[in-house]
N, C-alpha and C positions, 0 to 999 in steps of 0.2 A: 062753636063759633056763632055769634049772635050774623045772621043769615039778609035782614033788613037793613044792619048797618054796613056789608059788606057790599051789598045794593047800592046802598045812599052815596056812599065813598066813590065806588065807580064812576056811578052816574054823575057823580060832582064833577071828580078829575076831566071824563071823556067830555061833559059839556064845554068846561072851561078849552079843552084843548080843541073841539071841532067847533064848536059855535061860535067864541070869542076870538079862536085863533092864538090860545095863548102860549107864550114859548118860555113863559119864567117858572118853569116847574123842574125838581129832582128826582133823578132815579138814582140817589142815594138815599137810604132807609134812613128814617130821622132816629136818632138813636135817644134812647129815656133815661130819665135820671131813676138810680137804683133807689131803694125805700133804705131808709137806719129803722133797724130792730131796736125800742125799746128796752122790754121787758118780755120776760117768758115766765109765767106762772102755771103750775099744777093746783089744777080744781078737783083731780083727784078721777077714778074711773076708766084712766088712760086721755083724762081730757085735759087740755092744756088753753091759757090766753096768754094771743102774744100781742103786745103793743108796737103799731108801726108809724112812723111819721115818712111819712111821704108829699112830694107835691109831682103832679104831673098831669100840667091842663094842657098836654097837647088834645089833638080828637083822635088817635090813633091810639090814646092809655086803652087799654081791658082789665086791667086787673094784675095779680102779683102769682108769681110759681114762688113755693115753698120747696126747700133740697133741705136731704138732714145724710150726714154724713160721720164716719167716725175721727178726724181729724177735721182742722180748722180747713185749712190748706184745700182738702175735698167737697167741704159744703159748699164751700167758694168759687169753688174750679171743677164742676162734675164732668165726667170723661163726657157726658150727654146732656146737656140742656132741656133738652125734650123730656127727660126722667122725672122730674118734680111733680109736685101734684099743685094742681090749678086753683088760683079763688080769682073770678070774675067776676066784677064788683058793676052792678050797673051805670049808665052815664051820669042820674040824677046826684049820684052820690059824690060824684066830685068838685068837691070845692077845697079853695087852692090857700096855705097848703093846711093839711086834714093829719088827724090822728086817727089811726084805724084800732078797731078792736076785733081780731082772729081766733076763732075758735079753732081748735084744732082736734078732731074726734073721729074717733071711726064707724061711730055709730051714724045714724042718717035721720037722728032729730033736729028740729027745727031748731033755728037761731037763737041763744040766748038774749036776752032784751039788751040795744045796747051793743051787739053785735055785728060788725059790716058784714061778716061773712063767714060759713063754715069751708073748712080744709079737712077734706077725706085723708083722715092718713092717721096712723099708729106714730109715736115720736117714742125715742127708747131712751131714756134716761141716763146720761151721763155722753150724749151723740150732739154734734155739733148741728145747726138750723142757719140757714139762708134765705135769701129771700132776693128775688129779681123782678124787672117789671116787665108787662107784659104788653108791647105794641102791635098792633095791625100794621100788615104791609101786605101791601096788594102789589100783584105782577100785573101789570098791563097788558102785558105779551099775551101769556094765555088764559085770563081771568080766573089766576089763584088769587087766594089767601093764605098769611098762614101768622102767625104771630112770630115775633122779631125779641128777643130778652136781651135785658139791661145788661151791664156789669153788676157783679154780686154787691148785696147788703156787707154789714157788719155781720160778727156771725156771734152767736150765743148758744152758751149751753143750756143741754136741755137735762130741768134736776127733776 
């Protein structure tokens, strides 16, 4: 978790609430629009691109959790949220709305040109892929963080 912007976030809300006095704020999690899955291509190697269209200018976006699953139903619905593996896209990159291009490889080379972002993960060919977005939410209470997920993408198989 990017550590500076969990700073910034705080220091925002507490100003606004002890300096200004202000009482128009939620302590319900703002909830994020899911990303639509494209396209999923094999580049071969166990590497794969997936095309995503997403929009999501709140300041709480991070980035998208990938779930691969053997039914539709699963990728969509995983017993655990938490289980997916992470692509955290930084803040400059979003502009609204955007087509992402996801590398998906297990290896820990660098970015393809052209690439928002790699996803550490093995996909198994003929297994279903998801995708959720990924928001900041901060506790006030006892200055956590933690990230908050969408409702699932559309889901695609992966050939």
């Amino acid at each position: 978790m990017n550590r500076n912007l969990f700073f910034w976030a705080l220091t925002s809300v507490l100003l606004c609430l002890l300096v200004w006095n202000c009482t128009n704020y939620s302590t319900t999690a703002s909830v994020q629009a899911p990303p639509t899955l494209i396209s999923i291509a094999n580049n071969g190697n166990s590497n794969f691109t997936i095309k995503v269209r997403a929009q999501n200018p709140e300041f709480i976006f991070q980035g998208y959790r990938l779930y691969q699953a053997a039914t539709e139903s699963l990728a969509q619905n995983p017993n655990d949220t938490n289980l997916g593996t992470d692509c955290l896209l930084a803040q400059a990159a979003i502009v609204q709305p955007i087509e992402y291009l996801f590398e998906v490889d297990p290896s820990t080379n660098p970015n393809t040109a052209g690439v928002s972002c790699r996803i550490f993960a093995t996909l198994t060919p003929g297994s279903y892929i998801s995708m959720r977005t990924l928001g900041l939410a901060v506790n006030l209470a006892n200055s956590t963080s933690s990230y908050r997920v969408s409702l699932p993408s559309n889901t695609l198989i992966v050939p």
